[in-house]
N, C-alpha and C positions, 0 to 999 in steps of 0.2 A: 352680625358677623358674616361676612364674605364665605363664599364657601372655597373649601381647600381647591386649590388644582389638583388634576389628575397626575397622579406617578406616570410619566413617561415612559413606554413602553422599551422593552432593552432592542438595541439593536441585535440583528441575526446575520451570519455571512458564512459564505464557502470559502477555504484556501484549498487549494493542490498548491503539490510540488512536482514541478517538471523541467524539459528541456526537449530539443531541436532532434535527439538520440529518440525519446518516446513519444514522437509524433504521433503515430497511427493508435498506440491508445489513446492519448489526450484527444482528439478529434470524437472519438467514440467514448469517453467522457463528456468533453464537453457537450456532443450530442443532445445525450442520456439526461444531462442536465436540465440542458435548456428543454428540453422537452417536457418533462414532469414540472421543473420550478424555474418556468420563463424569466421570474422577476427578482431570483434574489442573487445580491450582492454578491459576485465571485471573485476572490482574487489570486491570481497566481504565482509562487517565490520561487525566484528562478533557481533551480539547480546549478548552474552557473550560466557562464556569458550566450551559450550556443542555442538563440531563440530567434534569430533570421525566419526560420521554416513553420516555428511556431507563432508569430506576433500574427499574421494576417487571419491565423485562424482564431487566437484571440478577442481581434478587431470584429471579426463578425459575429463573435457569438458571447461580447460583451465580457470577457476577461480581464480585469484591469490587473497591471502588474503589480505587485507588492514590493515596496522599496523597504531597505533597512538599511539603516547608517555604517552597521558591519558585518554581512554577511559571513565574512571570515572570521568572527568570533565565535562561530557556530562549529564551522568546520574546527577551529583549532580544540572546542571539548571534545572531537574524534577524535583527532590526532593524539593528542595528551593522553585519553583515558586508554587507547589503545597502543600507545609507543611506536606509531607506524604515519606517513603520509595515505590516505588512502585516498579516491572520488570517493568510495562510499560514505563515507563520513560529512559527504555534503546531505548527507539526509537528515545530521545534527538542527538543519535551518530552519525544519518545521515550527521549530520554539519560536520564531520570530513572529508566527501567528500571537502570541501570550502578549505582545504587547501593540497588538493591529487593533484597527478602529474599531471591530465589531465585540460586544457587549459580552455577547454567545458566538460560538464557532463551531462547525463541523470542519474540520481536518480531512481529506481524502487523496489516498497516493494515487498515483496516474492509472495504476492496472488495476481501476474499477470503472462498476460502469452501475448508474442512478436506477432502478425500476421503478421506484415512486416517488411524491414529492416529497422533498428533504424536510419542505417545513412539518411532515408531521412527526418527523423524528427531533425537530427543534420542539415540538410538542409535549414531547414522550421527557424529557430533557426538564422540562419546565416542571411540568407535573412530579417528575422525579428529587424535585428539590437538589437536585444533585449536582457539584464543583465539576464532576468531570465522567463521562458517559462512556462505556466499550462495545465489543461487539462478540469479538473471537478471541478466547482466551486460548492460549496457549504457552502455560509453563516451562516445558523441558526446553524453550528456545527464543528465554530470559533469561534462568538463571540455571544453574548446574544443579545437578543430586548434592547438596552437600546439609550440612548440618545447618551452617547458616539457613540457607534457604529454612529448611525444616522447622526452624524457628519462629519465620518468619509467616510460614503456613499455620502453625501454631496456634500465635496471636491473631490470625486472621488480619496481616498488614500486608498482603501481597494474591495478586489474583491471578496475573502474569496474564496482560492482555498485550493482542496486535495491535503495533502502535500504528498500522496504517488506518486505521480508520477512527476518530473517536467525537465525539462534545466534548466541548468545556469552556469554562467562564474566561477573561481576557482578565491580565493582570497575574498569576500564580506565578512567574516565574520570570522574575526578575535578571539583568547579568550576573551581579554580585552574586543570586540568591544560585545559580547556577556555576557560577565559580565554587561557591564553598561543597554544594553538591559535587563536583567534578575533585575534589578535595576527598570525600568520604567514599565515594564510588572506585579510585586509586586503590584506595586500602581494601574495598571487597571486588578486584578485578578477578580474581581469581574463581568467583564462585557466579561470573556472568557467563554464558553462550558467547559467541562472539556473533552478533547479530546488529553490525553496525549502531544504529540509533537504538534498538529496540530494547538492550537488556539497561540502559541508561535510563531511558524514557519511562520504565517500569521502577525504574528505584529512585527517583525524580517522586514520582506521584506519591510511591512506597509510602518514602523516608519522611515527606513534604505532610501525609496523614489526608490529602482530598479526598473530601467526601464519592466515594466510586462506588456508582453503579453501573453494574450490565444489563444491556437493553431487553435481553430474552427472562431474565431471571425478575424485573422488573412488570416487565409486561408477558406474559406466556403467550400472548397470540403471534409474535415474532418468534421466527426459527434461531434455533438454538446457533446455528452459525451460516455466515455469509459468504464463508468461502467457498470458490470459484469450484473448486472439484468435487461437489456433490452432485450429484448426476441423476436423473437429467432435471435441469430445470425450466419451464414453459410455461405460457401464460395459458391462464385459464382463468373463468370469471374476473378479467378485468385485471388480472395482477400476476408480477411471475411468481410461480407458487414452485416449491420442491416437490415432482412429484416419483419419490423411490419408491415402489410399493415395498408394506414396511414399514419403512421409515417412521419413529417419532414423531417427529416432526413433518412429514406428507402433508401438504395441502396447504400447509403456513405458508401466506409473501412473503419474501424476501423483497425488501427496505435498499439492496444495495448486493451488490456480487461483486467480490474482492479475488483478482486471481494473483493470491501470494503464492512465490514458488514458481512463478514461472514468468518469462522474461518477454517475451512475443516473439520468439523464434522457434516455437515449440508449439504443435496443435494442441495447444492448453483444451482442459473440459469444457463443454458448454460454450463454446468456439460461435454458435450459432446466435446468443445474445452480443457478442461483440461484432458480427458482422450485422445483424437488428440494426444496433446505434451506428456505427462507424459509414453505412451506406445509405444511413436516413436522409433523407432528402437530395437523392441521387438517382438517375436515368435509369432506368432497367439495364440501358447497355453498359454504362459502369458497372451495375451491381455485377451482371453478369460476369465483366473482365476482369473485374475484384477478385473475383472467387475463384475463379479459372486461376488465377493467377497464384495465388495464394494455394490452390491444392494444388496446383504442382510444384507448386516449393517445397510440400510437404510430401507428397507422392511420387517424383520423380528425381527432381534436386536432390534431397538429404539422403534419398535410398544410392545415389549414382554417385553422390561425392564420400559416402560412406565406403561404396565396393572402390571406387579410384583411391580412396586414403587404403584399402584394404589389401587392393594389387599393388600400392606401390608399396608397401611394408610386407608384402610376401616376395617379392621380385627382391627387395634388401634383403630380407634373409634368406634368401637363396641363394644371393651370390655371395654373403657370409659365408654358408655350410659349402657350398662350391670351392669357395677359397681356401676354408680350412681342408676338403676329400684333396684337393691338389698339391697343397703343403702336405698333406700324409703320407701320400704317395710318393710326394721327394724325397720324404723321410725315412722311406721304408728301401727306397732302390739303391 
């Protein structure tokens, strides 16, 4: 008897969602990527058409684009479940990962940035037996305080994670299988956040019953959350680690820094790992004009355009109350 072949190994791949609007994070993602995991499969789904500024950086740092037959099938379960046109609602496209070449998927929105390689969180993934992997849970900005919800907590069907960053297995979620979702979600709109893709994407996995796990509660050596505002975080032995004195979690790496909540016109936290990746492989004299440039957008700019919005809305109301002391005075003579 011949001996069996080996089971073929699943494939693994990255998607982001981006555009030509979030250049300067995507750069400093891509960076952060390639740098920790040179060799694995990235693909990117466009937020829409506006990728002129982005394709070149793409091309060098091995991005291939991710096509789907309708992108506008994505957006229109925004539009519907929320009764409005919005762009945000182009964030609905990430599903279009669910039916991409790769096997296993890590999922990552543009306002992050890699610290270490991905494949060991495809690791952590594997060993977890699990349909679909989280990071950052966050309830209150899924679904509302209501009873449903509390039902829902209950039974232990609902975890309320951020759907920017997650694993999962390719195939869960079919059009049809998201049509009828987009059907049952209608009737609970009232007891969602309004938080674009997010409070869907959580009652999608809910309703659907996948196997979910979260990667800290799974593993304890990863910190309990990725997000971007935990302060400060720095590399030490080899890895960026949280280090709040305090903290719980102090000294655990972070896997990954997610700055939800804030847009890149804001000296977001930890400011100082996005300028790391975003100037990697770059001249001293760039780094230096980067930064110069960028603090006085934040130190000079926003404090000057703040006092200009400020005098020209005192100078208004002055000539308001002007206007009105001189109508009194006609009034009274």
């Amino acid at each position: 008897m011949s001996a069996a072949s080996p089971t073929p190994s699943r494939t693994r791949g990255v998607y982001i969602l981006g555009n030509d609007v979030v250049l300067e994070y995507a750069i400093a993602l891509f960076r952060s990527l390639r740098h920790y995991s040179p060799d694995i499969p990235v693909r990117l789904i466009p937020y829409d058409a506006r990728l002129d500024r982005l394709r070149p950086w793409m091309d060098r740092y091995r991005i291939e684009l991710h096509s789907d037959p309708d992108y506008g099938f994505f957006d229109r379960l925004g539009d519907e479940l929320w009764g409005q046109v919005h762009l945000g609602h182009h964030m609905f496209r990430k599903f279009a990962a669910f039916a991409g070449p790769f096997d296993d998927f890590i999922y990552l929105d543009i306002d992050i940035a890699v610290l270490a390689p991905v494949e060991n969180l495809f690791d952590e993934f594997s060993r977890a037996n699990a349909e679909f992997m989280t990071f950052d849970n966050d309830l209150d900005n899924v679904y509302r305080r209501t009873a449903w919800r509390d039902e829902l907590e209950r039974t232990g069907r609902t975890r309320g994670f951020n759907a920017g960053a997650f694993l999962a297995q390719r195939g869960h979620f079919t059009r049809p299988e998201l049509r009828a979702l987009l059907d049952d979600a209608k009737r609970q709109r009232d007891n969602f956040v309004y938080q674009y893709d997010q409070p869907f994407f959580n009652f999608a996995v809910d309703m659907k019953g996948l196997r979910q796990v979260r990667l800290p509660e799974f593993n304890p050596a990863y910190p309990d959350k990725i997000w971007g505002d935990q302060f400060p975080i720095l590399q030490r032995d080899a890895a960026w680690r949280l280090l709040t004195p305090g903290h719980r979690d102090a000294g655990k790496a972070e896997p990954l820094i997610h700055w939800a909540g804030h847009n890149g016109n804001d000296p977001f936290p930890n400011r100082h790992i996005f300028y790391h990746f975003r100037l990697l492989e770059t001249s001293w004299l760039e780094r230096l004009r980067y930064r110069l440039a960028d603090q006085a957008r934040w130190k000079v700019q926003r404090p000057l355009h703040a006092f200009v919005a400020w005098l020209k809305k005192s100078i208004a109301q002055s000539r308001i109350g002007f206007g009105r002391w001189r109508r009194s005075l006609r009034g009274s003579a």
